[in-house]
N, C-alpha and C positions, 0 to 999 in steps of 0.2 A: 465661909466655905471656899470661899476663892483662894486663898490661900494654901489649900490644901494640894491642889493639883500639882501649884506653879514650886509649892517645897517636892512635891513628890519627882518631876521631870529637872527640876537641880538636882535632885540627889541621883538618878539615875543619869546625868552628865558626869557626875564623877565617877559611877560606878561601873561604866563602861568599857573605861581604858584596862581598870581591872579582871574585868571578865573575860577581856581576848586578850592578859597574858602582856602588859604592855605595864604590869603595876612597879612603880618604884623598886628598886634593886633590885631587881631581876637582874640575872647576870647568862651572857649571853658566850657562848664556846670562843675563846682568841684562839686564832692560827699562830703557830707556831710550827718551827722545822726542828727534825730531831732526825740527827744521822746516827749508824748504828748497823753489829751486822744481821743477817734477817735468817732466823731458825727454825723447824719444825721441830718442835717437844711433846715427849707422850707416846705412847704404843695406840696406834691404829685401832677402831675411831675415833678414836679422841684424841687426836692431836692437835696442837693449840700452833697458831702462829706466834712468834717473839723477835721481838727489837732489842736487841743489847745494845745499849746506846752506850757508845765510843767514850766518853768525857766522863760519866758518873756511873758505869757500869750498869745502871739498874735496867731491868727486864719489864720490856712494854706489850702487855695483851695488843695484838694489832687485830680489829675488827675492822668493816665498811668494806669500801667497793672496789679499793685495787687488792684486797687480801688476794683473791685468785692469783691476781697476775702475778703479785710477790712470793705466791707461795710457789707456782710452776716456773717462773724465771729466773728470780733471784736467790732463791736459798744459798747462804752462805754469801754469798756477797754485803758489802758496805755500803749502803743506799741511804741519800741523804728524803725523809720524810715530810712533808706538808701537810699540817690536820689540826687536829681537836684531841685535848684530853680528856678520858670519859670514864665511866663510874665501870670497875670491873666488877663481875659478878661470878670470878673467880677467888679464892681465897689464896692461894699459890701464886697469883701474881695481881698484887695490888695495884698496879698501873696500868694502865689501859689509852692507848691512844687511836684514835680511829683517824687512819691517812685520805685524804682527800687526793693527792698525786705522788707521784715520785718525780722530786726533785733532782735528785744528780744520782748517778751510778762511779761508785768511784773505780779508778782504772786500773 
């Protein structure tokens, strides 16, 4: 019966790492910069923030914590982005990037 314990507290050593999220291939958000100009779309309330990114034309849902500041600053301007790319849960615009800063403001 001794055996039982010492299989049971192995196997909760491997089970561990998995349970807070730490299991093999996990994949973890890359930072990445993505400039582009910055637009409000939609009739009031619901209007969405979007990134037209300069290089490949496509249109990025912008969510997170500078949204504010880009939506009362910069609309319309070329703002180069710092972030993560994130699961939109709009159907209209399948890409989604959530900025972590604004990187450059073009002049």
């Amino acid at each position: 019966m001794k055996f039982l314990p010492g299989c049971l507290s192995l196997l909760l050593v491997f089970l561990l790492p998995v349970s807070q999220g730490i299991a093999m291939g996990e994949r973890r958000p890359v930072a990445m910069v993505i400039s582009g100009t910055v637009r409000v779309v939609g009739n009031a309330p619901l209007t969405r923030l979007i990134l037209t990114d300069s290089k490949q034309g496509k249109e990025y849902l912008l969510s997170g914590g500078v949204e504010d500041d880009l939506r009362k600053r910069h609309q319309g301007e070329v703002v180069s982005l710092e972030g993560t790319l994130c699961v939109s849960t709009i159907p209209q615009f399948p890409h989604c990037f959530e900025p972590a800063r604004i990187v450059e403001k073009a002049k």
